[in-house]
Phi, psi and omega in degrees: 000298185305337199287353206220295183328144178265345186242162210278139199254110229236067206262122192266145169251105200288153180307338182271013183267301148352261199282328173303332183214079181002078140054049183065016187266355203266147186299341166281308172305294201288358160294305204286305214286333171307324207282324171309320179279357128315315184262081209307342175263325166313104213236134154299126183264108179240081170315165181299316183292319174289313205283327148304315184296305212291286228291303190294298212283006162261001200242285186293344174287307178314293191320289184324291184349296190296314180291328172274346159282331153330277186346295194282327171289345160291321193261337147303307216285002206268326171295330196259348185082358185215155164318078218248317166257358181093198190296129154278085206272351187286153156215191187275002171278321201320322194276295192318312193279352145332284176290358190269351184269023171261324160315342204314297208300003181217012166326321166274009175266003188256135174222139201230108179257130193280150183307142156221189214259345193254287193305261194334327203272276170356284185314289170330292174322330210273321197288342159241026142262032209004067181234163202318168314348316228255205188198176193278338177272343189209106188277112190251062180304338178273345162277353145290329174248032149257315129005286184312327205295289186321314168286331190304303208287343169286339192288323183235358218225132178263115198260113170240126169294082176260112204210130150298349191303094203287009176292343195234038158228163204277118176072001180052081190222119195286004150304324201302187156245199191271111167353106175332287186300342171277299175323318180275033147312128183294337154301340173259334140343291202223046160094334194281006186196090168247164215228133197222145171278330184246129186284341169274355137329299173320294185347305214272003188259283193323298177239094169286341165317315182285337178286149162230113169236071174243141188275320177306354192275323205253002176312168194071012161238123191263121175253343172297305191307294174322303168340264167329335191270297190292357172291272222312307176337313199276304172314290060100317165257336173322132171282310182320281184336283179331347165259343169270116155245185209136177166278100136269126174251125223283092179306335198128156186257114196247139169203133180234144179230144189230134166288177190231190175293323178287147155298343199263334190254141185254127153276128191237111157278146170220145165218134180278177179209105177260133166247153170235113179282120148050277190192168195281329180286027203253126190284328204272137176252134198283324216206123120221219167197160189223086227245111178279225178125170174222158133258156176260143149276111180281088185277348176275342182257339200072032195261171165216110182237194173064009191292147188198168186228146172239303185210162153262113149258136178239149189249087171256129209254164161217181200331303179296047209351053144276149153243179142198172200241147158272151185222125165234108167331102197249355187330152155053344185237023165293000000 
Protein backbone atom coordinates (compact mmCIF):
# COMPACT_ATOMS: atom_id res chain seq x y z
CA UNK A 1 0.00 0.00 0.00
CA UNK A 2 2.32 2.40 1.26
CA UNK A 3 4.97 1.55 -2.01
CA UNK A 4 2.16 2.84 -4.73
CA UNK A 5 -0.40 5.06 -2.59
CA UNK A 6 0.10 9.06 -2.87
CA UNK A 7 -1.40 9.49 0.90
CA UNK A 8 0.28 9.09 4.05
CA UNK A 9 0.59 5.70 5.50
CA UNK A 10 -0.37 5.64 9.22
CA UNK A 11 0.56 2.41 11.37
CA UNK A 12 -1.47 2.11 14.67
CA UNK A 13 0.28 -0.37 17.05
CA UNK A 14 -2.06 -2.13 19.62
CA UNK A 15 -1.02 -2.09 23.55
CA UNK A 16 -0.57 -5.68 23.54
CA UNK A 17 2.32 -5.19 20.58
CA UNK A 18 3.45 -2.55 22.36
CA UNK A 19 4.61 -4.32 25.55
CA UNK A 20 5.25 -7.55 23.56
CA UNK A 21 8.11 -5.95 21.77
CA UNK A 22 9.76 -4.03 25.30
CA UNK A 23 7.85 -0.64 23.96
CA UNK A 24 10.16 -0.70 20.19
CA UNK A 25 13.08 -1.62 22.11
CA UNK A 26 13.07 -5.17 20.52
CA UNK A 27 14.81 -6.11 17.27
CA UNK A 28 11.76 -5.98 15.32
CA UNK A 29 10.61 -2.59 16.84
CA UNK A 30 13.82 -1.01 16.26
CA UNK A 31 13.44 -2.46 12.56
CA UNK A 32 10.04 -0.44 12.46
CA UNK A 33 11.52 3.02 13.93
CA UNK A 34 14.32 2.53 11.33
CA UNK A 35 11.93 2.30 8.78
CA UNK A 36 9.71 5.24 10.09
CA UNK A 37 12.59 7.19 10.03
CA UNK A 38 13.46 6.64 6.72
CA UNK A 39 10.32 6.91 4.94
CA UNK A 40 8.69 10.33 4.78
CA UNK A 41 5.20 9.36 4.00
CA UNK A 42 5.36 6.97 6.81
CA UNK A 43 3.88 7.70 10.09
CA UNK A 44 3.04 6.32 13.78
CA UNK A 45 -0.45 6.72 14.55
CA UNK A 46 -1.45 7.03 18.49
CA UNK A 47 -5.17 7.42 18.95
CA UNK A 48 -6.47 9.21 22.29
CA UNK A 49 -7.83 6.04 23.26
CA UNK A 50 -4.42 3.63 22.72
CA UNK A 51 -2.30 6.93 24.06
CA UNK A 52 -4.58 6.33 27.61
CA UNK A 53 -4.08 2.44 27.57
CA UNK A 54 0.44 3.08 26.80
CA UNK A 55 0.47 5.61 29.95
CA UNK A 56 -1.22 3.23 32.48
CA UNK A 57 0.66 0.01 31.03
CA UNK A 58 4.08 2.17 30.98
CA UNK A 59 3.35 2.97 34.11
CA UNK A 60 2.63 -0.77 35.25
CA UNK A 61 5.51 -2.21 33.34
CA UNK A 62 8.25 0.48 34.82
CA UNK A 63 6.73 -1.27 38.67
CA UNK A 64 7.03 -4.88 37.38
CA UNK A 65 10.81 -4.29 36.43
CA UNK A 66 11.61 -2.40 39.32
CA UNK A 67 10.10 -5.36 41.81
CA UNK A 68 12.01 -7.86 39.75
CA UNK A 69 15.29 -6.35 39.91
CA UNK A 70 14.53 -5.91 43.59
CA UNK A 71 14.19 -9.23 43.38
CA UNK A 72 16.78 -10.97 41.77
CA UNK A 73 19.36 -8.39 43.57
CA UNK A 74 17.83 -9.87 46.81
CA UNK A 75 18.14 -13.16 46.00
CA UNK A 76 22.05 -12.75 44.78
CA UNK A 77 22.78 -11.28 47.74
CA UNK A 78 20.82 -14.16 49.66
CA UNK A 79 22.67 -16.94 47.82
CA UNK A 80 26.17 -15.53 47.75
CA UNK A 81 25.79 -14.39 51.51
CA UNK A 82 27.02 -10.96 50.99
CA UNK A 83 26.23 -7.38 49.84
CA UNK A 84 26.94 -7.98 46.21
CA UNK A 85 25.04 -5.66 44.17
CA UNK A 86 24.47 -2.70 46.20
CA UNK A 87 22.19 0.10 46.83
CA UNK A 88 19.44 -0.03 43.61
CA UNK A 89 18.92 3.84 42.92
CA UNK A 90 17.01 3.32 40.00
CA UNK A 91 13.16 3.97 40.39
CA UNK A 92 10.11 3.85 38.24
CA UNK A 93 9.66 7.15 36.70
CA UNK A 94 13.35 6.72 35.83
CA UNK A 95 12.47 3.32 33.90
CA UNK A 96 9.06 5.16 32.37
CA UNK A 97 11.02 8.06 30.87
CA UNK A 98 13.43 5.36 29.29
CA UNK A 99 10.84 3.33 27.84
CA UNK A 100 9.38 6.19 26.99
CA UNK A 101 12.35 7.45 25.07
CA UNK A 102 12.51 4.36 22.71
CA UNK A 103 10.26 6.90 20.21
CA UNK A 104 12.76 9.94 20.91
CA UNK A 105 14.24 9.05 17.09
CA UNK A 106 10.58 9.55 15.36
CA UNK A 107 8.99 11.89 17.63
CA UNK A 108 8.30 14.34 14.86
CA UNK A 109 6.69 11.03 12.95
CA UNK A 110 3.77 10.76 15.84
CA UNK A 111 0.43 11.73 14.89
CA UNK A 112 -1.93 11.69 17.73
CA UNK A 113 -5.51 11.77 17.09
CA UNK A 114 -8.18 12.83 19.28
CA UNK A 115 -11.26 10.87 20.41
CA UNK A 116 -14.13 12.10 18.64
CA UNK A 117 -18.12 12.26 19.41
CA UNK A 118 -19.11 9.98 16.00
CA UNK A 119 -16.13 7.21 17.04
CA UNK A 120 -17.92 6.96 20.65
CA UNK A 121 -21.50 6.98 19.23
CA UNK A 122 -19.94 3.92 16.53
CA UNK A 123 -18.48 1.77 19.37
CA UNK A 124 -21.35 2.03 21.33
CA UNK A 125 -23.38 0.57 18.77
CA UNK A 126 -20.62 -2.19 18.38
CA UNK A 127 -20.81 -2.90 22.24
CA UNK A 128 -24.25 -3.31 22.17
CA UNK A 129 -24.99 -5.18 19.57
CA UNK A 130 -22.15 -7.46 20.80
CA UNK A 131 -20.35 -7.83 18.20
CA UNK A 132 -16.10 -8.25 17.67
CA UNK A 133 -14.24 -6.75 19.41
CA UNK A 134 -16.93 -7.40 22.04
CA UNK A 135 -18.79 -10.82 22.87
CA UNK A 136 -21.69 -12.16 24.70
CA UNK A 137 -19.22 -12.43 27.90
CA UNK A 138 -17.63 -9.54 27.15
CA UNK A 139 -17.68 -5.90 26.40
CA UNK A 140 -14.76 -4.31 24.90
CA UNK A 141 -15.20 -0.65 24.46
CA UNK A 142 -11.47 0.62 24.53
CA UNK A 143 -10.86 -1.94 21.42
CA UNK A 144 -14.16 -0.79 19.92
CA UNK A 145 -13.04 2.32 20.14
CA UNK A 146 -9.97 1.82 18.38
CA UNK A 147 -11.47 0.15 15.90
CA UNK A 148 -13.28 3.48 15.51
CA UNK A 149 -10.14 5.51 15.67
CA UNK A 150 -8.49 3.54 13.04
CA UNK A 151 -11.52 3.88 10.44
CA UNK A 152 -11.73 7.72 11.39
CA UNK A 153 -7.76 7.60 10.13
CA UNK A 154 -8.37 5.83 7.39
CA UNK A 155 -10.80 8.63 5.63
CA UNK A 156 -7.03 10.47 4.72
CA UNK A 157 -4.78 7.64 5.67
CA UNK A 158 -3.57 4.25 4.30
CA UNK A 159 -3.94 2.67 7.67
CA UNK A 160 -2.23 -0.88 9.09
CA UNK A 161 -3.88 -1.82 12.37
CA UNK A 162 -1.25 -4.02 14.22
CA UNK A 163 -3.09 -5.99 17.23
CA UNK A 164 -2.57 -9.70 18.64
CA UNK A 165 -5.86 -9.27 20.25
CA UNK A 166 -7.73 -12.50 19.24
CA UNK A 167 -11.02 -10.07 19.80
CA UNK A 168 -10.71 -8.68 16.34
CA UNK A 169 -10.72 -12.23 14.89
CA UNK A 170 -13.11 -14.46 13.76
CA UNK A 171 -13.82 -17.30 16.82
CA UNK A 172 -11.09 -15.49 18.27
CA UNK A 173 -9.01 -18.31 16.86
CA UNK A 174 -4.86 -16.79 16.03
CA UNK A 175 -5.56 -18.58 13.06
CA UNK A 176 -8.42 -17.05 12.03
CA UNK A 177 -8.82 -14.05 9.36
CA UNK A 178 -10.50 -10.92 10.59
CA UNK A 179 -13.96 -10.81 12.13
CA UNK A 180 -16.88 -10.87 9.77
CA UNK A 181 -18.33 -7.85 10.52
CA UNK A 182 -14.90 -5.70 10.78
CA UNK A 183 -13.82 -7.25 7.42
CA UNK A 184 -17.22 -5.69 5.64
CA UNK A 185 -15.93 -2.49 6.77
CA UNK A 186 -16.04 -0.16 4.04
CA UNK A 187 -12.03 0.98 4.86
CA UNK A 188 -11.11 -2.65 4.77
CA UNK A 189 -13.00 -3.28 1.87
CA UNK A 190 -11.77 -1.10 -0.02
CA UNK A 191 -7.79 -1.22 1.04
CA UNK A 192 -7.57 1.95 3.35
CA UNK A 193 -7.29 -0.67 6.69
CA UNK A 194 -5.63 -3.31 6.52
CA UNK A 195 -5.01 -5.58 10.05
CA UNK A 196 -1.72 -7.55 10.66
CA UNK A 197 -1.16 -10.03 13.81
CA UNK A 198 2.51 -9.03 14.01
CA UNK A 199 4.82 -5.87 13.23
CA UNK A 200 7.18 -7.81 11.53
CA UNK A 201 4.28 -8.82 9.16
CA UNK A 202 3.32 -5.52 8.58
CA UNK A 203 6.83 -4.62 8.10
CA UNK A 204 7.16 -6.62 4.93
CA UNK A 205 3.77 -4.79 3.72
CA UNK A 206 4.92 -1.19 5.04
CA UNK A 207 8.58 -1.07 4.29
CA UNK A 208 9.17 -3.97 1.74
CA UNK A 209 12.67 -2.51 1.46
CA UNK A 210 13.14 -3.57 5.02
CA UNK A 211 12.77 -7.79 4.10
CA UNK A 212 16.10 -9.84 3.59
CA UNK A 213 14.36 -13.11 2.43
CA UNK A 214 18.15 -14.36 0.59
CA UNK A 215 18.52 -17.31 2.80
CA UNK A 216 21.58 -18.02 1.47
CA UNK A 217 23.18 -14.59 3.48
CA UNK A 218 22.52 -15.87 6.61
CA UNK A 219 24.12 -19.56 6.64
CA UNK A 220 26.65 -20.13 8.87
CA UNK A 221 24.76 -18.52 12.18
CA UNK A 222 23.19 -21.19 13.76
CA UNK A 223 20.12 -19.45 15.49
CA UNK A 224 17.75 -22.67 15.35
CA UNK A 225 19.83 -24.62 18.20
CA UNK A 226 19.32 -20.99 20.72
CA UNK A 227 16.22 -20.71 19.41
CA UNK A 228 15.16 -24.57 20.64
CA UNK A 229 16.68 -24.47 24.00
CA UNK A 230 15.13 -21.17 25.23
CA UNK A 231 11.63 -22.80 23.54
CA UNK A 232 12.48 -26.43 25.62
CA UNK A 233 12.88 -23.85 28.68
CA UNK A 234 10.06 -22.01 28.30
CA UNK A 235 7.98 -25.63 27.64
CA UNK A 236 10.19 -26.74 30.77
CA UNK A 237 7.82 -24.17 33.01
CA UNK A 238 4.89 -24.22 31.16
CA UNK A 239 1.42 -25.44 32.98
CA UNK A 240 -0.08 -26.58 29.55
CA UNK A 241 3.32 -28.94 29.02
CA UNK A 242 2.95 -30.09 32.62
CA UNK A 243 -0.50 -31.69 31.05
CA UNK A 244 0.33 -33.41 28.31
CA UNK A 245 1.51 -36.53 28.14
CA UNK A 246 3.11 -38.20 25.41
CA UNK A 247 6.36 -37.75 23.03
CA UNK A 248 7.64 -34.35 21.85
CA UNK A 249 9.01 -33.54 18.94
CA UNK A 250 10.80 -30.46 17.45
CA UNK A 251 8.75 -30.11 13.71
CA UNK A 252 11.43 -27.36 13.07
CA UNK A 253 12.57 -23.58 13.25
CA UNK A 254 10.28 -20.88 10.84
CA UNK A 255 12.70 -17.50 10.75
CA UNK A 256 11.97 -14.27 9.13
CA UNK A 257 13.96 -11.53 8.63
CA UNK A 258 14.37 -7.54 8.61
CA UNK A 259 17.25 -5.17 7.85
CA UNK A 260 17.83 -3.05 10.24
CA UNK A 261 19.56 0.36 10.05
CA UNK A 262 22.95 -1.35 10.28
CA UNK A 263 24.06 -3.32 6.91
CA UNK A 264 25.79 -6.10 8.78
CA UNK A 265 22.40 -6.95 11.63
CA UNK A 266 19.11 -8.14 10.77
CA UNK A 267 16.03 -8.35 13.12
CA UNK A 268 15.07 -12.08 13.26
CA UNK A 269 11.30 -13.52 14.23
CA UNK A 270 11.37 -17.10 14.74
CA UNK A 271 8.88 -19.72 15.86
CA UNK A 272 9.85 -22.92 17.09
CA UNK A 273 7.37 -25.72 16.37
CA UNK A 274 6.79 -28.97 18.31
CA UNK A 275 4.06 -31.51 17.77
CA UNK A 276 3.34 -34.23 20.51
CA UNK A 277 2.31 -38.08 19.83
CA UNK A 278 1.52 -40.72 21.92
CA UNK A 279 4.96 -42.45 21.47
CA UNK A 280 7.27 -41.58 18.97
CA UNK A 281 6.42 -44.12 16.07
CA UNK A 282 2.80 -42.68 16.27
CA UNK A 283 1.71 -41.36 13.02
CA UNK A 284 -1.30 -38.94 14.46
CA UNK A 285 -0.28 -35.76 16.21
CA UNK A 286 -1.91 -35.27 19.41
CA UNK A 287 -0.95 -31.52 20.57
CA UNK A 288 0.69 -29.21 18.98
CA UNK A 289 2.50 -25.83 19.81
CA UNK A 290 4.19 -22.72 18.50
CA UNK A 291 6.55 -20.73 20.51
CA UNK A 292 7.49 -17.40 19.11
CA UNK A 293 10.43 -14.94 19.87
CA UNK A 294 13.14 -12.66 18.36
CA UNK A 295 16.55 -12.20 18.09
CA UNK A 296 19.37 -9.49 16.41
CA UNK A 297 21.45 -11.29 13.92
CA UNK A 298 25.34 -9.91 13.90
CA UNK A 299 26.56 -11.25 10.37
CA UNK A 300 29.71 -9.24 10.84
CA UNK A 301 30.52 -10.86 14.20
CA UNK A 302 28.48 -13.80 13.65
CA UNK A 303 26.51 -13.55 17.21
CA UNK A 304 22.81 -13.97 18.02
CA UNK A 305 22.11 -11.55 20.43
CA UNK A 306 18.86 -9.85 22.10
CA UNK A 307 17.38 -13.46 21.81
CA UNK A 308 13.63 -13.61 23.66
CA UNK A 309 10.31 -15.30 23.56
CA UNK A 310 7.03 -13.59 23.20
CA UNK A 311 3.99 -15.98 23.30
CA UNK A 312 3.07 -19.94 23.29
CA UNK A 313 0.22 -21.04 21.35
CA UNK A 314 -0.92 -24.39 21.85
CA UNK A 315 -3.15 -26.07 19.36
CA UNK A 316 -5.26 -29.22 21.69
CA UNK A 317 -6.81 -31.28 19.94
CA UNK A 318 -9.42 -34.09 21.56
CA UNK A 319 -11.06 -37.06 21.09
CA UNK A 320 -14.37 -35.94 19.38
CA UNK A 321 -11.91 -34.09 16.96
CA UNK A 322 -12.19 -30.58 18.19
CA UNK A 323 -9.49 -28.21 18.94
CA UNK A 324 -8.88 -25.21 20.71
CA UNK A 325 -5.70 -22.86 21.50
CA UNK A 326 -4.23 -21.67 24.19
CA UNK A 327 -2.19 -18.56 24.33
CA UNK A 328 0.64 -17.91 27.22
CA UNK A 329 2.35 -14.53 27.19
CA UNK A 330 6.24 -15.08 27.53
CA UNK A 331 7.20 -10.82 26.94
CA UNK A 332 9.08 -10.00 29.69
CA UNK A 333 9.07 -12.96 31.80
CA UNK A 334 12.12 -15.00 30.83
Amino acid sequence: MSSISPRPTCVVIDCNTWTSQYWLGSPVGQAFIAAVRQDSRLWLAIPEVLETELNKHRSRTASEYLSKLTKAASDIDTVMGKSSIGIITLDEAEIEVGIHGRITPILDKIKYSKMTLGEVRRALEMVNAGVPPNGPKGQQMKDSLLWEACVSLAVENDVYFVSADSDFYSGKDPQSPLAPNLAESAAVLEGRLRVFRSLNKALHEIAPGFSADSIAEFQGVDIDGPAARLAEEALSRSSVAATIEGVRNLRGVYKDYLKTESPSSFAVSFTVFYDFRQHSDDANVQDEVAISGECMLDMQNGTVDSLALKTVNWKRRYPNGKHTWIKEDLAGME
